[in-house]
N, C-alpha and C positions, 0 to 999 in steps of 0.2 A: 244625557239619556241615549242621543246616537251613541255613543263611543261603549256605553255598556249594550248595548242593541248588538256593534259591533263583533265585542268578544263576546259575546254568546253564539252569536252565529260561527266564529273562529272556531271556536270551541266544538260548536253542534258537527261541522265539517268536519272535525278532527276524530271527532268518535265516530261516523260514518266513514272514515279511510275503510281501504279494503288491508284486509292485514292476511298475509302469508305464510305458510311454512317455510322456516328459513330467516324472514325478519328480524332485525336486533329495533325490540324497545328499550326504551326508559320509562321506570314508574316508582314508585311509592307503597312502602309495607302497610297495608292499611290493619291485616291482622295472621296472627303467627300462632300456630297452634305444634305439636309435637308431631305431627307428619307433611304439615305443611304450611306454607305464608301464602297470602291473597296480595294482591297487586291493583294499584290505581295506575293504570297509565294513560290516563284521557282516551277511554274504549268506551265506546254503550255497554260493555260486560267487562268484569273483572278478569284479571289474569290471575294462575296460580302454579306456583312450583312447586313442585313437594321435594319433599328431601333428597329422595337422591338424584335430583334435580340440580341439588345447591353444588355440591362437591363427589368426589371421587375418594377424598380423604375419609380413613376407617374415623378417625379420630371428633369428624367434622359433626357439630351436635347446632339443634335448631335454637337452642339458648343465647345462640354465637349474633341471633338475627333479633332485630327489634323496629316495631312499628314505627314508621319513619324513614326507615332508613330509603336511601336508593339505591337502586339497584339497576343493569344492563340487563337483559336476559333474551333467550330467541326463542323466535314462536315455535313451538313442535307440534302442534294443530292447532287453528283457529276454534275450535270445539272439541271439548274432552268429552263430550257427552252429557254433561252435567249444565251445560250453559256456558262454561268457563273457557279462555281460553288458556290452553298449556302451553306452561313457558316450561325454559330451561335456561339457569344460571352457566351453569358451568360449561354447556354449546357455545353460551355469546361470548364467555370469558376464554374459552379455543378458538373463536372464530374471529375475535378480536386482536388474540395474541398472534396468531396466523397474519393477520393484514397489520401488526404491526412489525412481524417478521419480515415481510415482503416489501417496506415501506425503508426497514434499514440497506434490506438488500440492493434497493438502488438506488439509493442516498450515500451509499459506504460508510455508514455509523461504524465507528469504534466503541465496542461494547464493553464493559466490564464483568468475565462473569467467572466462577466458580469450580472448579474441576470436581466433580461429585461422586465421580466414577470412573474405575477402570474396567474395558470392555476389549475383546480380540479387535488387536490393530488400533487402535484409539484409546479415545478418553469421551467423559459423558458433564458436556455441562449445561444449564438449562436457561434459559432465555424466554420472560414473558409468561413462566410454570410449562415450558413446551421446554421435552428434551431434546438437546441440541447433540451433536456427534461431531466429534475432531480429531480425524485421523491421525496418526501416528505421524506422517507424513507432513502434516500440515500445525505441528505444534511448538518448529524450531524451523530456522535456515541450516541446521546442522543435521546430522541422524540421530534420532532418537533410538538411544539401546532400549532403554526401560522406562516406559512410562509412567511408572508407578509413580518415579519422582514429582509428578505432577499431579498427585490426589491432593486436594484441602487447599491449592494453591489458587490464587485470583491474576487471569492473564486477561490482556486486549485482544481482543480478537474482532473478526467482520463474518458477517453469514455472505456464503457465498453459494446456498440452494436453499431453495425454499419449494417443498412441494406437500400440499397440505391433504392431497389426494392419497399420496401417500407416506402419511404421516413425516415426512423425511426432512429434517436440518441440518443443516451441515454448517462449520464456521472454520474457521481460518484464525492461527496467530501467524503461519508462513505469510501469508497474501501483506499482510499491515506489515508485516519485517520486511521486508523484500522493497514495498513501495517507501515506508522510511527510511530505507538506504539509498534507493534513488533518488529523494525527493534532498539527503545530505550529498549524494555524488554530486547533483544539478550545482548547488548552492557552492560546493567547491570548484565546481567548473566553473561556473559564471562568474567566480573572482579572479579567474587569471586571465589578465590583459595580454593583448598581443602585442608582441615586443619583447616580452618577460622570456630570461636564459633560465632555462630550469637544467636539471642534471636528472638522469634516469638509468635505465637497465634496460637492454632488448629483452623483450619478453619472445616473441614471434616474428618469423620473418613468412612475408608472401612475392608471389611473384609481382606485385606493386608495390611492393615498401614494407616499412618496416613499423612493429608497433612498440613502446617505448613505455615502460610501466615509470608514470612519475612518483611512485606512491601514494597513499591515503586512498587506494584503490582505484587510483584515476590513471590513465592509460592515453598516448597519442599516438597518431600515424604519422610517421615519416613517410610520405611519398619517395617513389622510386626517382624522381627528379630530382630530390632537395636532399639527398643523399652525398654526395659530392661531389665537386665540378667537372670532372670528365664525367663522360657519358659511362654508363655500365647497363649489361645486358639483366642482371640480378644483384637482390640487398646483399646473398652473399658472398660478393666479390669482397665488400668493405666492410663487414660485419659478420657477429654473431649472437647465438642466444646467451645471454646473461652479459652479455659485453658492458661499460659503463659508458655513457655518452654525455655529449653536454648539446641539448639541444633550442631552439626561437620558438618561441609560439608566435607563427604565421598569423591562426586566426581562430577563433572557436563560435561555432555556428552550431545550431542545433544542437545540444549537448559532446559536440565532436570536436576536437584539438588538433588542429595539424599543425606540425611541427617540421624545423628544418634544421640539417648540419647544415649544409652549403652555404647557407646566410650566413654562419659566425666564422666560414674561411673565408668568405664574401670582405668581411667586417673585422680581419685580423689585420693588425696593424704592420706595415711593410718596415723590419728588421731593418736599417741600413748599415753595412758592413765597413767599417773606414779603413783605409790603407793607410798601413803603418808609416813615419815618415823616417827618411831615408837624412843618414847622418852623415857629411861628406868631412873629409878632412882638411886644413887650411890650404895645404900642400895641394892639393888635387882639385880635380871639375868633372862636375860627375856629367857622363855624356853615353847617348845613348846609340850611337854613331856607330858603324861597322867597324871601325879602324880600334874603337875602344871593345867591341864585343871580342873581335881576334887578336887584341893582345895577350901577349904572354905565348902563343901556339909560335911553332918554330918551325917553316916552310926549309925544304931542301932544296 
């Protein structure tokens, strides 16, 4: 008996809340007529939305709604006049898709959505029933000539604005390509051990070193020190752009590779030169004597 004592009181407070314009309830079709549906949403008074309340859509008919169903919807006065209070469906299902726009935006969700439209400078695709916009700019890492290629097609993308003040979404497939490329540069840098001799190409030279394209889009510096064993005032004393090199990975730290020539002339192995041996004949003794150097000269 307490515990049903309990929720009645639960209950009695709950339809006593103060309810605002702007609020998102949840409630219950209790009855649906051809201009409008009634609402139980644990209030002292009913709620009610009339049709074009429900959608935006021409097509959208009150057939589509049945007793029972639930529904989200926001307050648009606490009192219509009639007693009631007025709702709207399609405010909470905007105001919803808004805070769930704003919830990807900084989470970085990778979205799945639809190119719907072509518009000046962009493309039109929609997120949440909220039209979204993605510039021209922002739909490759490469230039886009014509966008049209891109109508009916399904890309990943990230919303990177969200402003519901003024209507404005924006999303990104550059922003996710760009970080999926860094996120496979990281993963190939971090498998090259140092010690490892790689081969490359001067890509750039600076007045501290030289930078050294290893391929697969991964890039090192030769410091201006580990260039080669004599000292030099600049890289291009010993170098050039597109030159071919053979260079150590020193060390890689924070996504950055340094590299060194000096360490593999450091570590090249000292040639030794043998002297040819000398064939004497039985008759003779080979001698290195001054009296043997000036033989055969004829003094007057």
């Amino acid at each position: 008996m307490c515990e049903t004592m309990a929720d009645f009181e639960k209950e009695l407070e709950a339809s006593l809340r103060p309810i605002n314009e702007g609020d998102i309830v949840e409630g219950v079709i209790t009855i649906v007529d051809e201009d409008a549906a009634y609402v139980d949403f644990n209030y002292h008074v009913q709620g009610i939305v009339k049709r074009s309340d429900f959608s935006d859509d021409p097509s959208f008919s009150m057939y589509n709604i049945k007793t029972g169903d639930e529904i989200k919807a926001e307050v648009l006065s606490p009192d219509d006049g009639k007693g009631n209070v007025a709702l709207s469906v399609k405010n909470a299902t905007r105001s919803l898709a808004w805070a769930a726009c704003q919830q990807y935006l900084e989470k970085g969700t990778v979205l799945e959505v639809k190119i719907g439209g072509i518009v000046n400078k962009g493309v039109i695709a929609y997120v949440e029933g909220l039209r979204g916009f993605i510039p021209a700019s922002q739909l490759s890492l490469g230039y886009v000539e014509d966008t049209n290629e891109f109508l009916g097609k399904t890309v990943e993308a990230k919303v990177i604005t969200v402003d519901e003040a003024k209507s404005r979404l924006v999303l990104s497939v550059r922003q996710l390509l760009q970080e999926r490329r860094e996120e496979e540069r990281a993963r190939k840098v971090n498998a090259i051990a140092a010690g490892t001799i790689l081969e490359g190409k001067v890509e750039s030279l600076m007045p501290y070193g030289a930078f050294v394209d290893l391929g697969d889009g991964i890039s090192g510096l030769v410091h201006i020190s580990q260039i080669a064993q004599k000292r030099i005032s600049s890289p291009g004393e010993v170098l050039k752009v597109g030159q071919d090199v053979k260079v150590k990975v020193l060390k890689v730290e924070e996504g950055k590779i340094s590299l060194s020539m000096k360490a593999l002339e450091e570590e090249a192995p000292v040639v030794e030169i043998e002297e040819p041996e000398l064939s004497y004949k039985d008759e003779g003794e080979a001698s290195t004597g001054l009296g043997a150097l000036l033989a055969g000269f004829k003094f007057d």
